[in-house]
C-alpha positions in Angstrom: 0.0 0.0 0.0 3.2 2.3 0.9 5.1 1.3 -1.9 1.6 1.4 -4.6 1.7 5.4 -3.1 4.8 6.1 -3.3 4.8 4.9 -6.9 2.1 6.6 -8.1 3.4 10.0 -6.4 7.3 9.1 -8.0 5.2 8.6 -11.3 3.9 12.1 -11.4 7.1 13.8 -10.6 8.5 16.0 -13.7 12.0 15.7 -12.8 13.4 13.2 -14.4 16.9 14.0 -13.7 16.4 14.0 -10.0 17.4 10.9 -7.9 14.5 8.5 -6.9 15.8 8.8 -3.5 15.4 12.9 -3.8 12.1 12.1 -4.4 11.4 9.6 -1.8 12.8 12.4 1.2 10.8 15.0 -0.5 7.9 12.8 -0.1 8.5 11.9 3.3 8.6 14.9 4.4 5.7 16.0 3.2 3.7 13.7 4.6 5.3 14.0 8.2 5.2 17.7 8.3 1.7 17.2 8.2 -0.6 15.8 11.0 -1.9 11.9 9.8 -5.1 12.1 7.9 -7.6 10.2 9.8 -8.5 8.8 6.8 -5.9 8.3 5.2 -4.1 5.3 6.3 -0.5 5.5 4.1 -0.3 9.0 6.2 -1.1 7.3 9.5 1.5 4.1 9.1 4.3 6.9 8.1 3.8 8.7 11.0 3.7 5.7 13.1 6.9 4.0 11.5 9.3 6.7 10.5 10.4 9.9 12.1 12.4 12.7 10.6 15.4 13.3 12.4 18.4 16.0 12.0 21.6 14.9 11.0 24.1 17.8 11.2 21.8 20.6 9.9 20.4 18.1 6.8 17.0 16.5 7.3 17.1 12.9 8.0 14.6 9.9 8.5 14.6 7.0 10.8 12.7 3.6 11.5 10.9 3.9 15.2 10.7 0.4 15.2 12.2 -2.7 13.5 9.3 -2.7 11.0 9.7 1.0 10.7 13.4 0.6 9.5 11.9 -2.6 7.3 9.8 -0.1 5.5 12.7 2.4 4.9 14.5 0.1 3.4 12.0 -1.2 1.3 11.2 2.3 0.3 14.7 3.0 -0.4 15.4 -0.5 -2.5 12.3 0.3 -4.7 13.8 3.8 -5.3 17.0 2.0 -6.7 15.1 -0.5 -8.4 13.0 2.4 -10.4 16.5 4.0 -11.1 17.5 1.1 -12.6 14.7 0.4 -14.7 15.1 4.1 -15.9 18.1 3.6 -17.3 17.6 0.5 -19.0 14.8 1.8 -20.8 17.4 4.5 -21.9 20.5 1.8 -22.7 17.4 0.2 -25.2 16.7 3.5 -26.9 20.2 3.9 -27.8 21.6 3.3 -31.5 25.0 2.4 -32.4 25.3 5.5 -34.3 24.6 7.8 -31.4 28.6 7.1 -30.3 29.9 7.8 -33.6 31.5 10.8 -33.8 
């Protein structure tokens, strides 16, 4: 359910040449500057799970429990795995003749 939202919302972004992971803190932080949604349940898991933390000056976010640093992780592999798959499908689009000189 996390991962299906955080998807969608990665999806939507314009900036391509941003870092998944960019996205992902962006995100974050969006969510928990704001209070939970009572109805919105990916907003109340986040809160409960993950807390945003300051690490010298930079914003920062840690797991408040074992499954809270499970979902970080998670979060953070699926970021790498979407990078990935981003530039594969740009490897495929390339022609021979795009490295001649």
């Amino acid at each position: 359910m996390i991962l299906e939202a955080f998807s969608a919302y990665l999806q939507k972004q314009e900036h391509r040449e941003r870092a998944p992971e960019r996205h992902l803190y962006d995100w974050l932080a969006r969510i928990l500057l704001l209070p939970p949604a009572p109805d919105d349940m990916v907003s109340r898991v986040i809160h409960a799970e993950i807390e945003m933390i300051d690490c010298n000056g930079y914003r920062g976010f840690e797991g408040k429990s074992a499954t809270g640093h499970q979902l970080l992780k998670s979060l953070v592999g699926y970021c790498r795995s979407y990078d990935h798959w981003q530039f594969s499908r740009w490897i495929h689009e390339l022609r021979a003749s795009d490295f001649s000189r």
